[in-house]
Structures are given as C-alpha cells and as structure tokens.
N, C-alpha and C positions, 0 to 999 in steps of 0.2 A: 418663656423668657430666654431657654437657651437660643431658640431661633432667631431672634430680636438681634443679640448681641451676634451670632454669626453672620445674617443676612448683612446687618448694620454696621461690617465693624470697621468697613472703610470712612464710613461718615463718622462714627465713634473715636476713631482716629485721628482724624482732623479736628474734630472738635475738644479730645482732650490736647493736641499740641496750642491748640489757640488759648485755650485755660491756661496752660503753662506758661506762656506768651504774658498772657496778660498779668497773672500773677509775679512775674519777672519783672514785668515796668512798672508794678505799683509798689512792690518789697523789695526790689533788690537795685542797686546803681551798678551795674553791667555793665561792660566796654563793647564797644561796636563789635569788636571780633570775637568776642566770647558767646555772645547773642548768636552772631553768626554758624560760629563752629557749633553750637548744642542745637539750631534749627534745623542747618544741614543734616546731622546725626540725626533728628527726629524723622525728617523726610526722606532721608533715606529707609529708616525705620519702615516708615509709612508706607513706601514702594513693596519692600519685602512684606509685609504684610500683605498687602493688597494679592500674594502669588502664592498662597498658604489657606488652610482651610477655609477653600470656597463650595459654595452650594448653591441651586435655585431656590427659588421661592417667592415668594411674596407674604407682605405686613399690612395691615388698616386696611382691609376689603381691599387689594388690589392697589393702594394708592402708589406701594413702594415696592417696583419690583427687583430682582436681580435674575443673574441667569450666566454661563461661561462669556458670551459676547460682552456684556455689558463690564463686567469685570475686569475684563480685556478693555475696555476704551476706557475704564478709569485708572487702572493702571498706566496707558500711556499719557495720560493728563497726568498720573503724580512725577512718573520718569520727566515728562518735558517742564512740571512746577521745580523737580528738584534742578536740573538744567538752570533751566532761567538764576535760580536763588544761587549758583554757582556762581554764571556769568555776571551777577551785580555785586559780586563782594568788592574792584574795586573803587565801585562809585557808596553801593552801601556805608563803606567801612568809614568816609567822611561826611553821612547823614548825622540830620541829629533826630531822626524818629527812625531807627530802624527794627524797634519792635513793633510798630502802629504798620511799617509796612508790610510784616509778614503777617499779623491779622488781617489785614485788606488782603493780602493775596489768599490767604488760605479760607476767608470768609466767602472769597467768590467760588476758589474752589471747590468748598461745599456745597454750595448754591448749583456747582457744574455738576456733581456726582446727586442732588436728588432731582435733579434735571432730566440726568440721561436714566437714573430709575426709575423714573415718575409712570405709573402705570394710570395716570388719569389728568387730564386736560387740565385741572385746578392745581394739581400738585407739581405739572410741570410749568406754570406758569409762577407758582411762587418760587422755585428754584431760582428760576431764568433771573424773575428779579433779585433774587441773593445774591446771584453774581454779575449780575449789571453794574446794582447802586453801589458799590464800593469798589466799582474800575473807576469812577468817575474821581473819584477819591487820589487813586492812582495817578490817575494821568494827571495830575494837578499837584504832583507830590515834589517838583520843582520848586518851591515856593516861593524862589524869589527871579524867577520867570515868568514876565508877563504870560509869552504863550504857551504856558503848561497850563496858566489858567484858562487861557483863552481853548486849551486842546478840551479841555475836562466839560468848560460848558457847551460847547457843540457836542460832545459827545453823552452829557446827561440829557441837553433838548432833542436830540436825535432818539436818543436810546428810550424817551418816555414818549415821543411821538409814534416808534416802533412798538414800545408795547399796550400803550393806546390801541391801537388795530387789532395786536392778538388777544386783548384781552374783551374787545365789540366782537372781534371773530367767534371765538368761545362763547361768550354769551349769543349768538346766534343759534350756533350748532347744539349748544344746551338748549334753545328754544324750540330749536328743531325736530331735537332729536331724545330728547329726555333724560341724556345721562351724560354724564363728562369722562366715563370709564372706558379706555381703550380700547379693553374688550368687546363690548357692547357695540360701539359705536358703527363699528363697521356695515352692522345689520343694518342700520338704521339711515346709510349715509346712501342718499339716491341723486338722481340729477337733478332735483327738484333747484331754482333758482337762486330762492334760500340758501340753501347748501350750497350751490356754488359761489355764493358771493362772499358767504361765512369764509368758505374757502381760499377765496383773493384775500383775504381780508388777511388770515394766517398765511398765506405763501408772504403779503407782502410785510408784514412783522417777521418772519423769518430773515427776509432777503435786504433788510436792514439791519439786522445782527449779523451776516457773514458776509455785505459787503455786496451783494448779485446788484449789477447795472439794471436800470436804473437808480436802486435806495444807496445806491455808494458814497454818494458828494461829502461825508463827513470822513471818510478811513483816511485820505492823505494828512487833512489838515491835523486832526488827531495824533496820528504817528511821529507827524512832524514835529509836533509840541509837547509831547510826551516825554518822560525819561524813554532812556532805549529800552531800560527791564522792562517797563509795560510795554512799549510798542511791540516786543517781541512776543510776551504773553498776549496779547488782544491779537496778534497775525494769527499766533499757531493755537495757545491752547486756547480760548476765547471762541476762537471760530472751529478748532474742533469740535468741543464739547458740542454746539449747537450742530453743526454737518452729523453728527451722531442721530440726534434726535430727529433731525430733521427728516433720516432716512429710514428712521422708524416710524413715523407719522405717517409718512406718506407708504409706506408699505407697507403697514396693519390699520391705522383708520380711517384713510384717504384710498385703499387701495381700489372700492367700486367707482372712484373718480378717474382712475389710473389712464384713460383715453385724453381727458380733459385737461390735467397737469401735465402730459406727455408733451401737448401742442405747446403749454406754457414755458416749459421748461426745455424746450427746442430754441425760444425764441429767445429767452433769458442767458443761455447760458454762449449762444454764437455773440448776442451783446456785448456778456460779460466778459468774454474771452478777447474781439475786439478792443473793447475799452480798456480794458487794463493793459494790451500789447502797445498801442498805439501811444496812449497818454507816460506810460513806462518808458517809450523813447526817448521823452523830454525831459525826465528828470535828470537837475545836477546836485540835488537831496538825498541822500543814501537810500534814509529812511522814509520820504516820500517815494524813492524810488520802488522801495522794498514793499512800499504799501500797492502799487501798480500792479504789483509783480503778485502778490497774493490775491488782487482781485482775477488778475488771469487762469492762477492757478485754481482757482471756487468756478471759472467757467469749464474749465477743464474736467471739475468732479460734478459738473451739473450734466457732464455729458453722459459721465458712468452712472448719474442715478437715474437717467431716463431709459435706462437696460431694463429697470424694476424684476431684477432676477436675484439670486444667490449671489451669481456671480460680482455685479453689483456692489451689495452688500459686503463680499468684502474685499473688493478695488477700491471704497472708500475708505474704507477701515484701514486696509493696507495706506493705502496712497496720505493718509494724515498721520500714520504711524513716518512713513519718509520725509513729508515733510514737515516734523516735528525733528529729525536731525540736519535736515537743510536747512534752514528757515534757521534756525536758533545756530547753526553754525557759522553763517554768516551775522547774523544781527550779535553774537560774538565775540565777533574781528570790532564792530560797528563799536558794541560796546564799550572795548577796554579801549578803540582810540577815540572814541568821544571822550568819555572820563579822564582820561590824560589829557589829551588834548586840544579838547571843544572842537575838535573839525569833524565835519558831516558830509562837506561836499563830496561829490565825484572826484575833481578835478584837485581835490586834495589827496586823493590816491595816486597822482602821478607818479612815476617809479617809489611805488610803496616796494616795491620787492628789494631794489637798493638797499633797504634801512630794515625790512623787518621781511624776510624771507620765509619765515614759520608762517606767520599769519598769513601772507600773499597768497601761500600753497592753499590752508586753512579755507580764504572766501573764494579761493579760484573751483574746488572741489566744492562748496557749498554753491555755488554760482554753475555748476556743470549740471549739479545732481538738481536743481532748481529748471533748469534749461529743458533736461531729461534726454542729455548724453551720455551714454552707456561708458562706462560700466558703472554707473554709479545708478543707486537706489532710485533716483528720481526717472531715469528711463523708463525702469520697469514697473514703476508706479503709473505714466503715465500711458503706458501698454496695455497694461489692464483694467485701465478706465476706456480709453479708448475701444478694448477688446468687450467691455460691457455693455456701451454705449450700441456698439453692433449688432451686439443680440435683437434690437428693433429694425435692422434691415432698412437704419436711415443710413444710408452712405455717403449721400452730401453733409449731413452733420459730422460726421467724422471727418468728409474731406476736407470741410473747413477749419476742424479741429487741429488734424495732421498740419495744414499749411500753416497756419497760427504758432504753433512749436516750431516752425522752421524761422518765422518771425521773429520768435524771440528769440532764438540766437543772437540776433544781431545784438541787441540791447545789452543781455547779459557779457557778450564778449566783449564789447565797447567798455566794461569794467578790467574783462579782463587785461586787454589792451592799453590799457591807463595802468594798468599796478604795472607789468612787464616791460612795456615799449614806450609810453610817455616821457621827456623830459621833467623836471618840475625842480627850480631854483629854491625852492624853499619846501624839501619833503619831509613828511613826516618822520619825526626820529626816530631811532631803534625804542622801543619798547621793551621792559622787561614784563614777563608775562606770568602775573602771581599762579601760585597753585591751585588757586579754586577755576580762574576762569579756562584754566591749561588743561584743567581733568574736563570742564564741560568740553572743551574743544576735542579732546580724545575719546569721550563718547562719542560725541556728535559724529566726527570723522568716521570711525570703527563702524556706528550705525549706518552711516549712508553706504559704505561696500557692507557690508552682513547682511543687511535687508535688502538688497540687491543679489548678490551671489549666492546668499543659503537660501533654495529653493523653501524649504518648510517654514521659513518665517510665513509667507504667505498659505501655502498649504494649511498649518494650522490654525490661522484666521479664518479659512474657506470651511475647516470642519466647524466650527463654532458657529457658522453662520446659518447653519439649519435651521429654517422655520420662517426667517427672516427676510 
C-alpha cells in the first residue's frame, strides 16, 4: 500500500485538487479570484510535490510505471499547467465557469501523467483519451463564440479519427504479438508486414496529436478558435506530454523497427519543418501564427529523435522543457492583450513597444529564444537536437535542418519589427499588467536564460536518461 501511494502520488494529487474543485462548485458560492488564488496554491503544491520523495517502480503487472525521467517530464507538465493557470487569471477572472475549467484542465492532465507512465499499450491509450476528450471541452469554452465552437469540433473529429488508428494499431500488434506490455513487446516486434503496418498505423495516430505534416490541417484553425489558455496549453503541454511518450515507444517497443522509422521519420520531419517555416510566413494571426511556428518546432525535435541514442533522449526532454518557457512567454504577451483588447493580429502589434515596453521586451525574448538566437534557451535547445540528429551521420538532414533556422529568422523578426519599427495610428494602449500574469512572465523569462546558461540543467536530464 505504502508503494501505491508513493509511486502514485503525483496522479493522487491531481486527483485530490479536482475533488476539492468540484466540491467548491457544488457547496460553496466562490468569487472568481478566490477559486483562483486557492487553485494556484494547490498547484504550486502539486509542483513541489512532484520534486520530494520520489522512487522507481512499478503497480498492476507493469501497467503504471515510474522512474527519475519520467518524474522529470511530469514535473515540467505541472510547472507549464501552473504557468498557463497564471497567465489566464485575466481572462479567468470574468468567466462564469472557472471551476469546470480547472477540472478540464487538470482532468487532461491526469490523463498526460498516466500516459507518460503507462507501462502497457492499453494503459497508455486510455490515458491519451483522458486527456484528449476534455481539451475538446476547452477549446469550446468561449461560449459565445461561434469559432470556439467551431475550433472544439475539428478538433474532437480529428482527435477521434487519430485515435481510431492508434487504437486498429494496437489491436494489430496485440494480434501479432500477444501482449500489449512494453516490456515484452520488443521481443516479439520483427519485420514481419503486420508489424509494420500496425506500426504506420501508431506513427500516424501519433503524428496527429503533435501536429507532424502531413496530420496537421486541424492545429491552425483550432488555435485560432480557441481561448489563448488552451491554445497555449494544446502548443506546449498537450504536445509535450505526447513527444515524451512518443520517444519512449519508439526506443523500447519499436526499437527492432528502428531502420524502418529512421527512413520514416527523415521524411516527416524535413516536411514538418518545411510546412510549418513556409505557411508561418503568412500568418497576420498571432495565434495561427504561433500554431506554424510550433509545427516547425516538432520538425525540429523529429530531427533529434532520429539520433535514437541517449543523447537524444534528452535534447527532447531538454528542448520541451525550453520551449515550455518560450512558447508560454509569448502566448503571455498574446494573452493578456487579447483579454483586454480582442486584438490578435500582427499588424496590431505596430509600435507595441510605444505603449507597453515591458511586454515588447517580454515577446521579443520569447520570439529570439523560439528562433534559437543565442543566448537564449532556445539556441541551445535546438543544438542539441541538431547535435542528436548527427549521431546517424545524415548530414543533408541536418543541413536542411540548420538552413530552415535560418528561414525562420525572417518570420519571427518580422514580429519583431512590427513591435519596434512599425508606425500604427491606432496602437494598442499601455496595459496594466496584473500579478499573476507578471510572475508567469518572470518565470518564463528567468527560464529561457537558466536553461540556457546553466550548463547542469541539461547535464542532469542526460544523467536520468540512462536506459532510454
């Protein structure tokens, strides 16, 4: 018993704050910001938790594992849940459900933590759906916006045609192979046609949850229609959770395929990277823009998982830990001036620096460290995908990799050149900038230099990563 409650106590944690949650909206009449302040408290709770007596192990024959890595990527999923719940205080604070939305949030991210534990093919497919079906929920929590509805239903007929596939995938490789336990499976996974189709079948259920070109057609129009909280949470923690698993899949039960996903995954991710550079030119949508910009960045980490080494393992880990403070630093800025003042365009940033110089600095540094201009986190995140990606001695993949970072320079500074040097007759006005989304903005900041200049952030991800 005592194992259960150690192994388990990050899911136990989430699950007692959602009991509290709910209990709150059925007995008590609450004020927006008191909801808030005791959620935030609890999740920060939750964070220090998660970095306190941890252990390996495993529960239910293998179903639920844990281990120092794993710990490590749920902890930076609760750091970037408490972010996000930061940055929405002041669109939150004039909802009228804002207990139903931190159930939905923290239901999915339960869903993400027995996902990335899941030590068996069925366990992590119920996961995936815990945290699927109640983003749908989310992205639709506009409610008197047509296209919040309209974001939520492309994004549940998507996200059930994706798991349609992984779930005929699995049933394949069960048919195959006789067991759905990770462990096991590996022995059992050969070149046989079977097997590899089982296998298209999971890549391409994968590569519709985090967005890889081809399965991407649904990320803009979503993002676009969404509150900003979700679109930020569905960029960053959404599609980490999944890039976690995805690279445990493929390097313990996919890993006698590992010739076969190589070719796959050479072709997917020069695509990915492509499309998202390209079509990212054209947006004058922040948050469509931002959605471009995140599928280039998943080509980028498709580069570092085709290394299938250590090394690898954790340039992704690192490289989603950076841009869980880039990503939410800008989408941030996005936030509190959408909330204030419904503008989304680009060309509505025209001399933003005029009128709100704190934030200019704010997306111009989250916009650098996205780019992967040094000295910011984002460089060196994308050096060590790059530097993984080489371990296979493709060097036209990287060189196409390298040119592509130089591509989006342009893009990314074309924001920056619109806040700084633009005209604009009608700019947005100074903002006062509350204390909750001020602290998310001072994490975020601090983490993109720290996880850049302190060498043992990534050092100590590298030691965890043994085995993996």
């Amino acid at each position: 018993m005592a194992d259960f409650f150690i192994l388990m106590k990050q899911e136990l944690v989430i699950t007692v704050i959602i009991f509290i949650l709910l209990l709150l909206k059925i007995g008590m009449d609450l004020s927006n910001e008191t909801i808030m302040n005791l959620t935030n408290g609890l999740l920060l709770l939750n964070l220090v938790v998660g970095f306190v007596g941890n252990r390996s192990g495993m529960l239910f024959d293998e179903m639920f594992l844990t281990n120092p890595l794993i710990v490590l990527e749920k902890n930076i999923l609760s750091l970037g849940t408490l972010i996000v719940s930061l940055q929405s205080a002041d669109w939150l604070k004039k909802h009228d459900h804002v207990p139903e939305f931190y159930v939905l949030l923290l239901c999915t991210l339960l869903g993400m933590f027995f996902m990335i534990s899941a030590g068996n093919l069925l366990m992590f497919y119920v996961g995936l759906e815990l945290s699927s079906i109640p983003l749908a929920a989310l992205a639709n929590f506009d409610l008197a916006k047509k296209r919040s509805s309209e974001a939520a239903m492309k994004f549940i007929i998507s996200s059930a045609f994706a798991s349609g596939l992984l779930l005929f995938g699995i049933s394949l490789v069960y048919g195959a192979a006789g067991t759905l336990t990770f462990s096991e499976l590996s022995a059992h996974i050969t070149g046989a046609p079977l097997l590899i189709f089982a296998f298209v079948l999971l890549l391409a259920g994968f590569a519709f949850k985090i967005s890889i070109v081809p399965f991407h057609l649904w990320t803009a129009d979503v993002y676009e229609g969404a509150p900003v909280a979700v679109t930020s949470w569905l960029s960053v923690i959404s599609k980490g959770s999944v890039l976690f698993v995805f690279v445990s899949v493929l390097y313990t039960v996919f890993k006698p395929l590992a010739a076969i996903w190589y070719n796959m995954l050479f072709v997917l991710s020069v695509l990915t990277i492509l499309t998202g550079n390209l079509f990212a030119i054209r947006q004058n949508n922040l948050k469509r823009f931002l959605a471009f910009s995140s599928i280039a960045q998943i080509g980028f980490i498709l580069v570092g998982i085709t290394g299938s080494s250590q090394l690898a393992t954790t340039s992704v880990v690192y490289f989603v830990l950076v841009y869980v403070f880039s990503n939410l630093a800008a989408f941030g800025v996005v936030a509190l001036v959408s909330a204030v003042t419904g503008r989304e365009q680009v060309s509505d940033y025209k001399g933003f620096y005029k009128t709100n110089p704190v934030l200019s600095w704010v997306l111009t540094i989250a916009l650098f460290s996205l780019a992967g201009v040094p000295p910011t986190a984002g460089f060196f995140g994308k050096f060590f995908l790059l530097l993984a990606g080489a371990g296979k001695g493709n060097y036209l993949l990287i060189t196409i990799a390298a040119l592509n970072m130089i591509l989006s320079f342009y893009y990314y500074l074309r924001i920056v050149k619109a806040i700084f040097m633009d005209a604009n007759e009608q700019p947005i006005e100074r903002l006062a900038i509350p204390i909750y989304p001020k602290l998310a903005m001072i994490i975020c900041i601090t983490g993109i230099f720290v996880t850049g200049l302190a060498g043992y952030v990534y050092d100590y991800i590298h030691s965890l990563s043994f085995g993996f």
